[in-house]
C-alpha positions in Angstrom: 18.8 -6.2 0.1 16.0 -8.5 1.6 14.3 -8.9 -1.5 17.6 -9.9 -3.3 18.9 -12.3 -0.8 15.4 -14.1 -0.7 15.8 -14.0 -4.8 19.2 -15.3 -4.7 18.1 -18.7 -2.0 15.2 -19.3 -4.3 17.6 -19.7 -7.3 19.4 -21.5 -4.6 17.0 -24.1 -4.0 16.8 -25.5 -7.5 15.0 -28.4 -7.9 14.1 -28.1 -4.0 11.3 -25.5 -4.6 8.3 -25.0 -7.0 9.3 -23.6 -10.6 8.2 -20.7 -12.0 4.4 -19.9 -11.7 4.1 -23.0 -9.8 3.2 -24.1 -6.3 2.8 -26.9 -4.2 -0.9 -27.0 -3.1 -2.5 -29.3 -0.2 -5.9 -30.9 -2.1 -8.4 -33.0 0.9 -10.9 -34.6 -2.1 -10.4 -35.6 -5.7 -14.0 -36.3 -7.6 -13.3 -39.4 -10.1 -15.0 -38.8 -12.8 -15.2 -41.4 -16.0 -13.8 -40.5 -19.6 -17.1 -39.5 -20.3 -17.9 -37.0 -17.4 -19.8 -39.5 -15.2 -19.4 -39.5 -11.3 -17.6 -42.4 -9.9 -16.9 -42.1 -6.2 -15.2 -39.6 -4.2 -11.6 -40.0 -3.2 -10.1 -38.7 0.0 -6.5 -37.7 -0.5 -3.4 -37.3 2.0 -5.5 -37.5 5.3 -5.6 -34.1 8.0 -2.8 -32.7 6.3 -3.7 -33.3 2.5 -1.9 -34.1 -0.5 0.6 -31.4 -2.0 0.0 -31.4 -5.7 2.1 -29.1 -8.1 -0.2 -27.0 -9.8 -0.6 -23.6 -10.9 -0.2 -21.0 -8.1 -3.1 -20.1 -6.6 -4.0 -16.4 -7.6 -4.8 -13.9 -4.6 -8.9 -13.2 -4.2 -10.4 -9.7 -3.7 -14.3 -9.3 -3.8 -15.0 -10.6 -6.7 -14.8 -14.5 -7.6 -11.5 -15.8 -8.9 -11.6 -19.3 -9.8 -8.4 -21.4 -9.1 -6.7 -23.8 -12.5 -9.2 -27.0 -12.0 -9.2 -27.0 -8.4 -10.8 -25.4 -5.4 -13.0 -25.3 -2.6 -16.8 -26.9 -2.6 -18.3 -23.5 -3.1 -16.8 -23.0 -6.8 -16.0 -26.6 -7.6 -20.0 -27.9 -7.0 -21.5 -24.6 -5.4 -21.8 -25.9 -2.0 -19.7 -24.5 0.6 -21.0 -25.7 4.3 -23.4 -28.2 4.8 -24.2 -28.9 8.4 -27.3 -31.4 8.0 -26.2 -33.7 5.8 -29.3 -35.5 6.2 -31.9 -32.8 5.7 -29.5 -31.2 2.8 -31.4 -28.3 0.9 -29.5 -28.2 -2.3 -31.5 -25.4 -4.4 -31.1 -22.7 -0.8 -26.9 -23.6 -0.9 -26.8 -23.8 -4.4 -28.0 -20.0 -4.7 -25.6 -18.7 -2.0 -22.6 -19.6 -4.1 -23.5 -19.0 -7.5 -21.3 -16.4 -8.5 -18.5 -18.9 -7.5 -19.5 -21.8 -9.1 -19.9 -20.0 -12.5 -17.0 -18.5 -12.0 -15.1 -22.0 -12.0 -17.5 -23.2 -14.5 -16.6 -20.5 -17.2 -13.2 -21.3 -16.9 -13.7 -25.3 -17.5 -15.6 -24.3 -20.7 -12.4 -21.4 -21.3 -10.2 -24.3 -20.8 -12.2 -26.5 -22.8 -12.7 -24.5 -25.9 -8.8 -23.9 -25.9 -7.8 -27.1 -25.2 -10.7 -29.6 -26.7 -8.6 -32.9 -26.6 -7.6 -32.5 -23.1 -8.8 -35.4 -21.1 -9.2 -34.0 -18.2 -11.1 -30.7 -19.6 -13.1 -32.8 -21.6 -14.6 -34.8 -18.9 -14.9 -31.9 -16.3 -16.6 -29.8 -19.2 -18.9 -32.8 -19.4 -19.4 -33.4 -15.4 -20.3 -29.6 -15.2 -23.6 -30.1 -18.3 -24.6 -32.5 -16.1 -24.4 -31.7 -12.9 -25.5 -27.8 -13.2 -28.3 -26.8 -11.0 -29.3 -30.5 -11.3 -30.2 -31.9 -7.8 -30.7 -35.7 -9.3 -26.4 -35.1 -9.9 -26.3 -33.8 -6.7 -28.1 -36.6 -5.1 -25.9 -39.2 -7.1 -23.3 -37.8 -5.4 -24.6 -37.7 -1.6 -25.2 -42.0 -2.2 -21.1 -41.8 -2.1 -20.0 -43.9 1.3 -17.5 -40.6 1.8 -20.3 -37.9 1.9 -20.3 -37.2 5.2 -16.4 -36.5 5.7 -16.4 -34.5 2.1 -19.0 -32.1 3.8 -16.5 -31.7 6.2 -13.8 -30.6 3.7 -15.9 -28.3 1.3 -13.9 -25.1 2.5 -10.6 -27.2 1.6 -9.2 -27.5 -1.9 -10.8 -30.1 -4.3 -9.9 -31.3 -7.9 -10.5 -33.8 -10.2 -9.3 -37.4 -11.5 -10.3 -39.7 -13.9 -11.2 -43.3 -13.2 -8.5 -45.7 -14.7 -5.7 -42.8 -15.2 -3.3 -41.6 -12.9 -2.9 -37.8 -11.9 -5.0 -35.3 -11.2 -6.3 -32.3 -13.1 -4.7 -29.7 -10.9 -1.6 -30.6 -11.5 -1.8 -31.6 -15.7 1.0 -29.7 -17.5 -1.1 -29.3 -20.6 -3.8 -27.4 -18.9 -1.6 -25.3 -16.3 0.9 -24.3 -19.0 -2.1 -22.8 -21.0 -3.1 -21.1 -17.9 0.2 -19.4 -17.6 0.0 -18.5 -21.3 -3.8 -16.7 -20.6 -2.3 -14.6 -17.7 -2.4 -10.6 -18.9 0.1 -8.6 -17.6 -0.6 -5.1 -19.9 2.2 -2.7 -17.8 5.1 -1.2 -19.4 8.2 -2.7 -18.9 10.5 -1.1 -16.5 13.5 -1.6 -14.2 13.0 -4.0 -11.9 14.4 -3.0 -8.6 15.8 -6.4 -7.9 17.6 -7.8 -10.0 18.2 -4.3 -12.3 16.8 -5.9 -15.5 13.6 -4.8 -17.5 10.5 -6.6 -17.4 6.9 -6.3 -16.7 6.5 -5.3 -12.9 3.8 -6.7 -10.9 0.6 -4.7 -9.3 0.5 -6.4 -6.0 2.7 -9.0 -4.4 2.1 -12.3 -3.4 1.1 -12.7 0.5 3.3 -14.6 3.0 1.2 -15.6 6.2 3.1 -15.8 9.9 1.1 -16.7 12.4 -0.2 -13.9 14.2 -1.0 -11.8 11.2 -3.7 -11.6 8.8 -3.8 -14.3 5.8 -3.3 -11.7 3.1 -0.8 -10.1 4.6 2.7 -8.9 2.8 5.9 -8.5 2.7 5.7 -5.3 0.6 2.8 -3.6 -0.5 1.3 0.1 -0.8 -2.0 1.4 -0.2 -3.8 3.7 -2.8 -4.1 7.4 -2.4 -2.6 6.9 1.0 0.7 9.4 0.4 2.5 6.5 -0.8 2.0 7.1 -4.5 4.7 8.5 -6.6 4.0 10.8 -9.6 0.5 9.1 -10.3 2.1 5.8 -9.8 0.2 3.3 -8.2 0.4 0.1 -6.1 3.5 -1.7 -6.9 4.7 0.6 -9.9 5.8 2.6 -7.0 8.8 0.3 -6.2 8.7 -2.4 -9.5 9.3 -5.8 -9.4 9.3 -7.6 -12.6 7.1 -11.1 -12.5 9.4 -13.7 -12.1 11.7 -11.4 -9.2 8.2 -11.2 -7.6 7.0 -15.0 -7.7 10.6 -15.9 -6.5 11.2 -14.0 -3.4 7.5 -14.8 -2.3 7.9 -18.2 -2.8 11.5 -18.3 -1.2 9.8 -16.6 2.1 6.5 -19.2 1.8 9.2 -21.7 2.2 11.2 -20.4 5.0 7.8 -20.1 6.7 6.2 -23.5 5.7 5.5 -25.6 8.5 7.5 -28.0 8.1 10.6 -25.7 7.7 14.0 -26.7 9.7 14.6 -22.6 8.3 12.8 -20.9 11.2 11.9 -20.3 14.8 9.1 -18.6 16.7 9.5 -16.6 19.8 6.4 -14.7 21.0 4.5 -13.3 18.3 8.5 -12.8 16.0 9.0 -15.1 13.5 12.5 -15.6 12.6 13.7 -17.3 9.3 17.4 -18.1 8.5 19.7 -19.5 5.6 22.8 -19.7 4.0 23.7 -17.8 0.4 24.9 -21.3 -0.8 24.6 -24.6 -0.7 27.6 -26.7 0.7 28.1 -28.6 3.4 29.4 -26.0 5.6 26.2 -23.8 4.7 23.8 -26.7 5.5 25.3 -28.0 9.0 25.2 -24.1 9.6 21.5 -24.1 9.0 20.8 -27.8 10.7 22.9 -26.9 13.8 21.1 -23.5 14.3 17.8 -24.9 14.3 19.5 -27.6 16.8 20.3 -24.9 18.9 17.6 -22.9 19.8 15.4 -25.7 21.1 13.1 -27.1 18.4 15.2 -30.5 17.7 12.8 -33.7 17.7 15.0 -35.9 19.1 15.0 -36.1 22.8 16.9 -39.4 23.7 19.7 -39.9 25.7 21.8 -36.9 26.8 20.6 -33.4 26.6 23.4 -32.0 26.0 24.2 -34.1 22.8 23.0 -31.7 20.6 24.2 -28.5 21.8 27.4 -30.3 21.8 27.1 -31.2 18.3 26.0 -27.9 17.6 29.3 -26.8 19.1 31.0 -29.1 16.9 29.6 -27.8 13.7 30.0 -23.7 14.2 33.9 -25.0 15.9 35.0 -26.7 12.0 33.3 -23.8 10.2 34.7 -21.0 12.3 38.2 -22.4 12.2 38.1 -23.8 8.6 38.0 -27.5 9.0 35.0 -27.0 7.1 35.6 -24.6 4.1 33.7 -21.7 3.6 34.4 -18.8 1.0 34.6 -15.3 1.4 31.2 -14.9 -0.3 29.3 -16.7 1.8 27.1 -14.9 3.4 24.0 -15.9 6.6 21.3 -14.3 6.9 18.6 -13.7 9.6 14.8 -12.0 9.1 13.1 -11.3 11.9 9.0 -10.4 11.1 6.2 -9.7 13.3 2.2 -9.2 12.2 1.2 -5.7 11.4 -1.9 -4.0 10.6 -1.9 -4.3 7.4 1.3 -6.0 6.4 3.8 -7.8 7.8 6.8 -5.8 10.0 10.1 -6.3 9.5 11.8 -6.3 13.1 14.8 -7.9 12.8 17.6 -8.0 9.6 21.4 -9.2 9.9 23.6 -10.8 7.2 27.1 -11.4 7.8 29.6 -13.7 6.7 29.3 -17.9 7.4 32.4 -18.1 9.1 31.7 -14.4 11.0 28.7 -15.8 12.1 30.0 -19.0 13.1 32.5 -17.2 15.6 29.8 -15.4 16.7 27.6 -18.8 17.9 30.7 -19.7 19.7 31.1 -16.8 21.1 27.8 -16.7 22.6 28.4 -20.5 23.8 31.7 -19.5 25.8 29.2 -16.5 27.5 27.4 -18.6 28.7 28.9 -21.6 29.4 28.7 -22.5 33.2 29.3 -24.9 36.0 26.3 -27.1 36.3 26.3 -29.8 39.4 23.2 -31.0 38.8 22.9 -34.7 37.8 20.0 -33.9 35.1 22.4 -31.1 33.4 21.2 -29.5 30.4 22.4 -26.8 28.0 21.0 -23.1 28.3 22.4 -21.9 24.6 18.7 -21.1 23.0 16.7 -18.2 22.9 13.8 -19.7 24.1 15.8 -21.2 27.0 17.1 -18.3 28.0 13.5 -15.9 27.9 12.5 -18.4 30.3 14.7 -18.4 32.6 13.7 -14.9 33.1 9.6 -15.0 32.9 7.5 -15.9 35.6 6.7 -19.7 35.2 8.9 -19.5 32.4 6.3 -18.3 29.8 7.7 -16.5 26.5 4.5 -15.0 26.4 5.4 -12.9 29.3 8.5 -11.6 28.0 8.9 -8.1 27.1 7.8 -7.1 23.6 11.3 -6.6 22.4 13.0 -9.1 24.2 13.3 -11.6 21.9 14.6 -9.7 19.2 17.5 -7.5 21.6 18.7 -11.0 22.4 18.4 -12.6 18.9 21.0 -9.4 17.9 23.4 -10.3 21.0 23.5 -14.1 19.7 24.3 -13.2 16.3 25.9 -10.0 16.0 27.9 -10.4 19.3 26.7 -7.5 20.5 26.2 -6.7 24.4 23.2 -8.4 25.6 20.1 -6.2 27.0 20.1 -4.5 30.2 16.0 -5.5 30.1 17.4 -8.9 30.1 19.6 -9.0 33.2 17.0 -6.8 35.5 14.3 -9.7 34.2 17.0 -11.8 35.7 17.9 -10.0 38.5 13.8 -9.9 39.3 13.0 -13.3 39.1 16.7 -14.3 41.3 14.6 -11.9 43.9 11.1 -13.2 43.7 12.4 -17.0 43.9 14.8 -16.5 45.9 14.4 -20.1 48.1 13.6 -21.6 45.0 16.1 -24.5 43.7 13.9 -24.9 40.2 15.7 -25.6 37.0 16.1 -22.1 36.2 18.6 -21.3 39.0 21.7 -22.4 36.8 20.3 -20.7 33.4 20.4 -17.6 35.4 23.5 -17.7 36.8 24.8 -18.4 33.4 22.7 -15.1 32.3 24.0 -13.1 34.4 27.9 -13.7 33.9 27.5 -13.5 30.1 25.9 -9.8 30.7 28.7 -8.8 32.7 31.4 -10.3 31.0 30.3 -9.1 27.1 29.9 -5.1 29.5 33.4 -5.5 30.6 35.9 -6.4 28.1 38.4 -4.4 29.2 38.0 -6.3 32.7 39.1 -9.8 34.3 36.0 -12.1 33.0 33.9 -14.0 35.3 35.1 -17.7 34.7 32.5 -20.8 34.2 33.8 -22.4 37.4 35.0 -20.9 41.1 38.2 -18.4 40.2 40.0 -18.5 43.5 42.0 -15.3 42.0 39.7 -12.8 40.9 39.5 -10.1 43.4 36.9 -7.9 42.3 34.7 -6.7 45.2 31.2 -8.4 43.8 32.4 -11.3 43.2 34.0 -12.2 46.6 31.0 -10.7 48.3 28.8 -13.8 46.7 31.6 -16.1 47.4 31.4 -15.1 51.0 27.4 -14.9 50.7 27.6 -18.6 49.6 29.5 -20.1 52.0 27.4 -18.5 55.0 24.2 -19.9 53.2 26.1 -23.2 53.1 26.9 -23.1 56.5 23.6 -22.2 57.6 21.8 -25.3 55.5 24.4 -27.9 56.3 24.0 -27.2 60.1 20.5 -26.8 60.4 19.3 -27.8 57.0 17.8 -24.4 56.5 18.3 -21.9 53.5 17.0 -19.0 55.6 19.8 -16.4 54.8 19.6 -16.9 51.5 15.4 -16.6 52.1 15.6 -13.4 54.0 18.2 -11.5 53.2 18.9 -12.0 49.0 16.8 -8.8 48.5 19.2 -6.7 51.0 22.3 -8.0 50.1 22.0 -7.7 46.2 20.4 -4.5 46.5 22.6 -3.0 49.6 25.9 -5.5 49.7 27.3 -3.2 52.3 
């Protein structure tokens, strides 16, 4: 079902995502080369972030040296991988340390060469590398470049090639990547793929999707060998098959949801929580927009505060009550993942209809809407808003393991929200007690959307004073209130709300 919908936003995407066997790549350096092989200079590309170039995806390293299509770090692309004197450089010592890896990337210029002898690019890299190999007068030609110094500094990052005079670079030429697609040797029997249902050959291991928090080769799904996981002598991913394209897809739906700069996900602790829409429309892309808006990661921060939660509002409102159409088939979904040993944990899965979900925003905005009479007013709608109101300091960090998650199901399946959360809330009301800091409003608005989602059978607590509710509680605050208001107007002193909070919440007889 996961696996499918991440399929299904990848075809989606269309033109918005790498094609098939593709990827976008960040490359730091490009060496120019001339037509005939010569250095020319070396050219920094993109800055700290680097330049994404669409080349061939990057195939996953074990042990053994796995050379990337014509571009990749400084210990395979010129055998030097750290280089902390600059000045004092000893060549022939760093040279030997990454052998393996530079003949590894060597090989495959002169396997791309021989296939492909009228490549320009191939033809001048296969000539750079009968030059330059094990020759420290081409190294040294190299170290005269005014960008030496910084390179050094980028040899773990990717590197590729470009020739003087021409645009592009050779990562990214078609020519060559489209004969590395052709020399890719996939020798398993085709079977059902348990995807999409149609044959093809099914991949070994998947692809690797990184959260932060988790290891970098960790996945999605994967099996160990001879672990209890293996299925009449079936091994790694024959267990469960996915065919190659299924595979490539869903991973590099999921890289995308996770890329930095995706408006597709939010982080709360160490939960990672992506989010789109089965289509494309209008109504599916405010949904995704406004969500984002919601819980707390908007860049814009001028004027009023509440402007985009108001927005927000706005948005789930004209979806929920048609203004803008939705069709029964559109479907939201939610994936919640957290780092694991091994691989990464799925925590968190809900997919509902767009317009179901929509009324389930708004119904999570009416919980907790409250009175706020502070001039500085500002929403408390967001997760992350809301797990601090009820840490100490108002660190996420500090909030119980499953915390986030238990809430992240209340928002958006409407479901009653945690006990763990109210007794948070009830614990920090206690401890802070004389405290009037910002979280005193986001707490009262906590504490009447727990009560009102547990009793729906019951009068609801209203967002503003309800002169006619009669329940005992509630006119045992009122009553609390205006003594404490008493107290501070005639002797500007909180001192019953100071001392006695603990006793009356805990014994309001």
């Amino acid at each position: 079902m996961i696996l499918k919908a991440l399929y299904d936003y990848y075809n989606r995407c269309g033109k918005d995502i790498a094609p098939l066997n593709w990827a976008y790549v960040p490359f730091f350096y490009s060496i120019v080369l001339n037509i005939e092989g010569k250095f020319l200079r070396l050219e920094p590309l993109g800055g700290k972030e680097g330049l994404p170039l669409l080349t061939f995806r990057p195939e996953e390293r074990t042990s053994a040296p796995l050379p990337h299509c014509m571009g990749d770090n400084g210990s395979y692309i010129l055998g030097l991988k750290e280089v902390k004197d600059t000045d004092g450089f000893d060549f022939n010592s760093e040279f030997k340390k990454n052998h393996k890896n530079f003949m590894a990337f060597k090989n495959e210029v002169e396997r791309v060469y021989k296939t492909l002898p009228n490549n320009k690019f191939a033809k001048a890299i296969h000539l750079f590398y009968q030059n330059y190999d094990n020759n420290p007068i081409a190294i040294d030609i190299i170290r005269q470049d005014n960008n030496w110094k910084d390179f050094c500094k980028a040899l773990s990052k990717n590197i590729t090639f470009s020739i003087g005079g021409n645009e592009g670079y050779a990562a990214c030429d078609k020519e060559i990547i489209n004969e590395r697609i052709k020399s890719k040797i996939n020798n398993n029997k085709e079977t059902i793929c348990l995807i999409t249902g149609t044959k093809g050959r099914p991949v070994n291991t998947t692809y690797s999707s990184f959260i932060i928090g988790g290891k970098s080769n960790a996945k999605l799904v994967a099996f160990q060998i001879n672990s209890g996981y293996d299925s009449y002598g079936k091994r790694m991913g024959l267990n469960a098959p996915i065919s190659e394209e299924e595979e490539f897809k869903y991973t590099t739906a999921i890289l995308k949801l996770l890329s930095k700069d995706s408006h597709n996900k939010f982080r709360i602790g160490n939960r990672t929580f992506v989010f789109w829409a089965s289509s494309n429309d209008e109504a599916a892309g405010q949904a995704e927009n406004s969500l984002f808006d919601l819980l707390g990661y908007s860049e814009n921060e001028d004027g009023d505060p509440n402007a985009k939660i108001e927005q927000v509002r706005k948005v789930f409102t004209s979806i929920y009550s048609g203004v803008l159409k939705t069709k029964l088939e559109d479907r939201f979904y939610i994936l919640g993942l957290a780092p694991n040993a091994a691989r990464i944990a799925v925590v968190y899965w809900s997919e509902t209809s767009l317009k179901d979900f929509a009324g389930m925003i708004l119904m999570h905005f009416r919980d907790m809407e409250i009175a706020d009479t502070r001039k500085d007013k500002k929403p408390y709608m967001g997760i992350k808003d809301i797990l601090s109101a009820v840490t100490l300091g108002g660190k996420q960090s500090e909030t119980t393991p499953n915390l986030p998650e238990a809430v992240a199901k209340s928002i958006f399946q409407g479901t009653a929200y945690p006990y763990t959360l109210f007794s948070a809330c009830i614990r920090r009301i206690r401890a802070e007690c004389g405290d009037n800091g910002a979280n005193r409003i986001a707490r009262i608005a906590i504490i009447k959307a727990y009560l009102n989602r547990q009793n729906d059978n019951n009068k609801k607590i209203e967002p503003m004073l309800d002169k006619n509710n009669t329940n005992q509680g509630y006119l045992c605050g009122r009553l609390f209130a205006v003594l404490d208001r008493i107290q501070e107007d005639a002797n500007n002193n909180n001192s019953i709300r100071e001392r006695y909070m603990n006793a009356a919440s805990s014994t309001p007889s």
